[in-house]
ZAMARGU-4260 file (C-alpha; in steps of 0.2 Angstrom, whole numbers, plus 5000, padded with zeros to 4 digits):
<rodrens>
0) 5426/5316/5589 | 5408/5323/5592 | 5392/5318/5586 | 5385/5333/5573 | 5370/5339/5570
5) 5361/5334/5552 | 5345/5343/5544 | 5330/5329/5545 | 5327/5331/5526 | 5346/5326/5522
10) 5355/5311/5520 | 5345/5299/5528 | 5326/5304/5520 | 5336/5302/5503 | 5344/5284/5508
15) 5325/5278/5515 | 5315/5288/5501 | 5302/5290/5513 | 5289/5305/5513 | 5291/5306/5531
20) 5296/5323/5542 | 5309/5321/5555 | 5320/5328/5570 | 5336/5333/5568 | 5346/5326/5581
25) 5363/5332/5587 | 5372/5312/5586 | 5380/5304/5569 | 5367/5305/5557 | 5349/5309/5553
30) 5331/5302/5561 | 5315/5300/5552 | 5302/5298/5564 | 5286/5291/5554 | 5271/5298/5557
35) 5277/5315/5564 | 5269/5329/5558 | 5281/5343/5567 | 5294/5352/5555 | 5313/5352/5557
40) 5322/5355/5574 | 5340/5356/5579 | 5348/5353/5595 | 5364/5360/5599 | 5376/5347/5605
45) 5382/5347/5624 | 5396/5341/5631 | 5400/5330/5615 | 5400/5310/5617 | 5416/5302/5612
50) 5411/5291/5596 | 5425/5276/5596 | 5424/5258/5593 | 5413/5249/5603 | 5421/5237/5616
55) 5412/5221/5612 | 5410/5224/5595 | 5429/5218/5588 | 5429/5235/5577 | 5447/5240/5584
60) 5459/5256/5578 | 5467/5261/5596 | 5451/5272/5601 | 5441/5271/5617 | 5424/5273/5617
65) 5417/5283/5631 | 5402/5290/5639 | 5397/5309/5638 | 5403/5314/5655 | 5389/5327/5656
70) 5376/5311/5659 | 5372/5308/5677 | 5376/5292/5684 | 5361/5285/5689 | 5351/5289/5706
75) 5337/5276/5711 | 5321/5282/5720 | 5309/5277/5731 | 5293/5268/5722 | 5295/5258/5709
80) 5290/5242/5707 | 5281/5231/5691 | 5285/5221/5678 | 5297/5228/5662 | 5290/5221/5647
85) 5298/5221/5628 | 5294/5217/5614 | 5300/5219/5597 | 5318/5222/5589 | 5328/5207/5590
90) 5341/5217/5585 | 5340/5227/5601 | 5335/5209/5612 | 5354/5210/5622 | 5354/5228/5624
95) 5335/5228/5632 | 5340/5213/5644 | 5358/5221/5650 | 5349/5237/5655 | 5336/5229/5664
100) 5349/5219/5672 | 5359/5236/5675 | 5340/5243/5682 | 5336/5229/5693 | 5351/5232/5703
105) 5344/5244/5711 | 5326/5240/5710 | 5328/5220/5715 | 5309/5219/5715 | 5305/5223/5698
110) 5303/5208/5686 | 5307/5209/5667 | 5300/5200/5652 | 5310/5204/5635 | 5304/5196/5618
115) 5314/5200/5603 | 5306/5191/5588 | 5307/5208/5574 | 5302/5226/5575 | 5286/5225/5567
120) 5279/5216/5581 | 5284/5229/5594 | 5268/5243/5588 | 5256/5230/5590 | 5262/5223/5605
125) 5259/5245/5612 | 5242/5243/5606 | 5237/5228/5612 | 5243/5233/5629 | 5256/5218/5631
130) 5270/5227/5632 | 5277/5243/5640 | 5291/5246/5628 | 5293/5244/5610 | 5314/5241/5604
135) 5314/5245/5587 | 5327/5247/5575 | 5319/5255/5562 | 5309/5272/5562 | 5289/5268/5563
140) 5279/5267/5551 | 5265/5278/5544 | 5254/5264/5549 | 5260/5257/5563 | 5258/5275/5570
145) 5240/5276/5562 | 5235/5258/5570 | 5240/5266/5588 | 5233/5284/5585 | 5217/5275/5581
150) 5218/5268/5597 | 5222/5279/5611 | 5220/5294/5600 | 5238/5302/5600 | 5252/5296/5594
155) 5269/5285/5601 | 5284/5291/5607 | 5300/5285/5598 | 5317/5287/5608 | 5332/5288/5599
160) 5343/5276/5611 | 5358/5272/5604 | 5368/5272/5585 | 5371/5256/5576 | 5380/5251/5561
165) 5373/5239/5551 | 5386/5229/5542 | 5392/5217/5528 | 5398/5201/5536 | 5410/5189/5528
170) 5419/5173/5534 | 5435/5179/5542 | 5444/5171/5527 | 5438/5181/5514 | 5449/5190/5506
175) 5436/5202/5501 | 5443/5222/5504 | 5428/5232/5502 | 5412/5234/5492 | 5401/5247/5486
180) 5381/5249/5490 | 5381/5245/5471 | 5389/5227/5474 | 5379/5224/5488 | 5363/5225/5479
185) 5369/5216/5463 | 5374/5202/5477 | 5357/5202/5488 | 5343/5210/5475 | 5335/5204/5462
190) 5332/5222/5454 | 5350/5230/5456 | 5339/5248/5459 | 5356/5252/5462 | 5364/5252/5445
195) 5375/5240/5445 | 5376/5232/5426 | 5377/5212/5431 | 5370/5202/5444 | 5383/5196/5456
200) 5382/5177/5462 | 5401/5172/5464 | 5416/5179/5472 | 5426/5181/5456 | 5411/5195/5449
205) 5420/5204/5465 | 5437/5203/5459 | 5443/5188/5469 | 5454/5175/5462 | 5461/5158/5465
210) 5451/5148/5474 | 5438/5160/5478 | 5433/5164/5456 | 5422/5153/5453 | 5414/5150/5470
215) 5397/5154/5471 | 5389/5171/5483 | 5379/5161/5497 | 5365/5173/5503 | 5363/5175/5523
220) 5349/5187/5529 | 5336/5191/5542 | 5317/5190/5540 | 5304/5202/5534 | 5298/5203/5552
225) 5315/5212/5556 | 5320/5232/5556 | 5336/5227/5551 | 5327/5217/5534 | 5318/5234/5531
230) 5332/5246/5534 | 5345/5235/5521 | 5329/5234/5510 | 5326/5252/5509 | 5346/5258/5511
235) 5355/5245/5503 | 5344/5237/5489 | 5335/5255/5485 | 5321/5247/5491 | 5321/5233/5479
240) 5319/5215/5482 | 5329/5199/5490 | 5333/5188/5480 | 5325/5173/5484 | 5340/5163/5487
245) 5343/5173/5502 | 5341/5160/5516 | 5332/5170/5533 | 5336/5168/5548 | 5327/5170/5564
250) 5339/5183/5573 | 5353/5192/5570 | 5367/5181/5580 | 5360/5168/5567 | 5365/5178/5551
255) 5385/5179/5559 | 5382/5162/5565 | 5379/5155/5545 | 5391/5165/5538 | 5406/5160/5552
260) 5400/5144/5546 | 5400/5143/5527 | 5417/5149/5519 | 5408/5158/5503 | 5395/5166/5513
265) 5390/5181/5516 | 5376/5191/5527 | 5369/5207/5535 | 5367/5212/5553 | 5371/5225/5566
270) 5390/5227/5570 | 5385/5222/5588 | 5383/5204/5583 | 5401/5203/5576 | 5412/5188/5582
275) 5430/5182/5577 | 5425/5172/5564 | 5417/5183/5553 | 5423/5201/5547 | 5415/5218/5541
280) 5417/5221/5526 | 5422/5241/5522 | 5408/5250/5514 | 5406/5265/5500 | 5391/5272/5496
285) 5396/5273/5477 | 5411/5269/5465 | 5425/5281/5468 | 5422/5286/5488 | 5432/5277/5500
290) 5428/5263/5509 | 5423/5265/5528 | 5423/5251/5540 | 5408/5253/5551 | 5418/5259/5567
295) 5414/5271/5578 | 5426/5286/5572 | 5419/5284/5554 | 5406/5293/5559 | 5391/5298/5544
300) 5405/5293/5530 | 5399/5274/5535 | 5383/5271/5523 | 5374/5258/5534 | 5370/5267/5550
305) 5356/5268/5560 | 5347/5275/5575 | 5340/5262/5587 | 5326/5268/5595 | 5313/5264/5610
310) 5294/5265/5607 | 5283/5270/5625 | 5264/5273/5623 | 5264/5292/5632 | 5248/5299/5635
315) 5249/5317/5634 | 5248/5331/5650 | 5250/5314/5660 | 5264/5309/5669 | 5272/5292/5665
320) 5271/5278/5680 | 5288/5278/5691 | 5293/5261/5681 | 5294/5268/5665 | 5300/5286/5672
325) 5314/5276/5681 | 5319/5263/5667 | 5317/5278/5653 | 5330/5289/5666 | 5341/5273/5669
330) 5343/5271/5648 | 5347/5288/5647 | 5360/5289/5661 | 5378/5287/5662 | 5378/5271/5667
335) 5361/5265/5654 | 5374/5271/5640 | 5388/5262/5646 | 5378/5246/5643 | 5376/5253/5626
340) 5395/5254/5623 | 5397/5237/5632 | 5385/5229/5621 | 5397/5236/5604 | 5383/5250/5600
345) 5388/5270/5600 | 5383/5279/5613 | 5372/5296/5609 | 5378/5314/5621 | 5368/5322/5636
350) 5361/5334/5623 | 5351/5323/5616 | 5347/5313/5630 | 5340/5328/5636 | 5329/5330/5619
355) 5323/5311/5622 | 5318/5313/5641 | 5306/5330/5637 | 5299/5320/5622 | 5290/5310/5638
360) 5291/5324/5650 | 5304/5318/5663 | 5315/5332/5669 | 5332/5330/5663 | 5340/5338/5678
365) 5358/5339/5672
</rodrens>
């Protein structure tokens, strides 16, 4: 199955509600890009990545992921050296680390420093000039993008590296089959924006029995710091609020971590974090649809998906150093998105990829 192309004032501006204008991309879904002020653009897809369950990620349904054969395998050049810094998404903390793994391989020299403690802290990181790259996994915001405009005087670059599916997580003996975005924000909201007539705190409310009726809901999710709290905010809840039961955790292998560990509990994070004792719960996006299991082949039928994306300050008319031209290259190369597949995200096509490296200027060459 291909990616397809999706206008930027469809389906995902409705689900976020934000007054922001984005870039239609030619992958699984639609990107909002705060702060942009240019109007909507379609890209023709290429050669048509292969969207199938990612390796690592346990989502299984006898598919093979694979790379858009139209991206080049990686070539290294002469000059670069430095330090790779990163900052930000803790979501995307594996994912930065195996590609600078991947990159030093042929760059030996080059040192890294990754830091995931939540998107937010990625923009001010730019700004402050400790970092060289901002993991995010959640578009900017208007004044994130504001604070760094006021800065350097143009605005940040957002790439669009890879697809994730945020999902539902319960412990592996749940019996649960399937829940609607209207159950999920009775269970973790306070507000039910959603619709939903009862606030849901046990199992039973969900149509379990037996032991599990009368077994109380525990609530598992990340903190306000986080893109994934702000995405399941705004996509999830309507952009109501937590209940304050909901206990926080640090990182996203500790949401799957509590909820492997308590039998009624459940928790959300991205489907790269998913282990064998815990499973994804199918989702629909309201009563009546089917529910979708956030693997790969389900494509924009899954409600809970997500671009991740890579944040580089860019002046413009200027060339970026070879460190960040190398490392943006290697991301975007055959080899950068089999790291993506290996570390059980989705992989976006050479179409794209060429859309991301003219967004900094770098020659696609393929």
């Amino acid at each position: 199955m291909s990616f397809r192309s999706f206008d930027s004032r469809g389906i995902l501006a409705a689900r976020h509600a934000v007054a922001i204008v984005g870039a239609s991309l030619s992958l699984v879904a639609v990107v909002t890009l705060a702060g942009c002020d240019a109007g909507p653009r379609t890209t023709t897809p290429g050669g048509g990545a292969q969207v199938q369950p990612a390796g690592t990620n346990g989502q299984s349904d006898g598919m093979a992921v694979t790379v858009d054969p139209e991206l080049p395998v990686y070539a290294p050049v002469q000059g670069v050296s430095g330090t790779i810094t990163s900052v930000g998404s803790d979501t995307m903390n594996n994912l930065m680390t195996l590609w600078a793994e991947g990159f030093q391989k042929h760059y030996p020299g080059v040192k890294v420093e990754v830091e995931g403690k939540g998107t937010s802290t990625a923009m001010p990181a730019l700004v402050a000039g400790t970092s060289n790259f901002g993991p995010m996994s959640r578009p900017a915001k208007g004044d994130e993008v504001n604070a760094f405009q006021q800065k350097f005087g143009y605005k940040p670059e957002l790439l669009s590296t890879a697809v994730d599916m945020l999902a539902v997580y319960v412990h592996k003996d749940n019996p649960l089959t399937g829940l609607t975005l209207t159950q999920v924000d009775a269970i973790f909201s306070k507000n039910r924006v959603l619709g939903h007539d009862d606030d849901v705190t046990t199992w039973g409310q969900l149509g379990l029995t037996g032991e599990w009726a009368d077994k109380p809901i525990s609530l598992y999710g990340r903190n306000s710091a986080s893109g994934t709290y702000g995405f399941f905010k705004d996509v999830a809840l309507g952009g109501g609020d937590f209940k304050d039961t909901v206990k926080e955790q640090p990182g996203s292998s500790s949401v799957v971590q509590s909820v492997s560990q308590e039998r009624y509990g459940i928790g959300y994070s991205g489907i790269g974090y998913i282990t064998s004792n815990v499973k994804a719960v199918p989702l629909a996006q309201r009563d009546g649809d089917d529910f979708v299991p956030p693997a790969a082949n389900s494509g924009d039928r899954y409600p809970l998906y997500r671009f991740l994306y890579l944040a580089v300050n860019k002046e413009p008319n200027k060339a970026l150093d070879p460190l960040r031209q190398e490392f943006v290259r290697f991301i975007f190369s055959r080899d950068g998105q089999d790291v993506v597949i290996k570390d059980g995200y989705l992989p976006i096509n050479a179409a794209q990829a060429r859309v991301e490296l003219e967004k900094l200027g770098i020659e696609p060459g393929f």
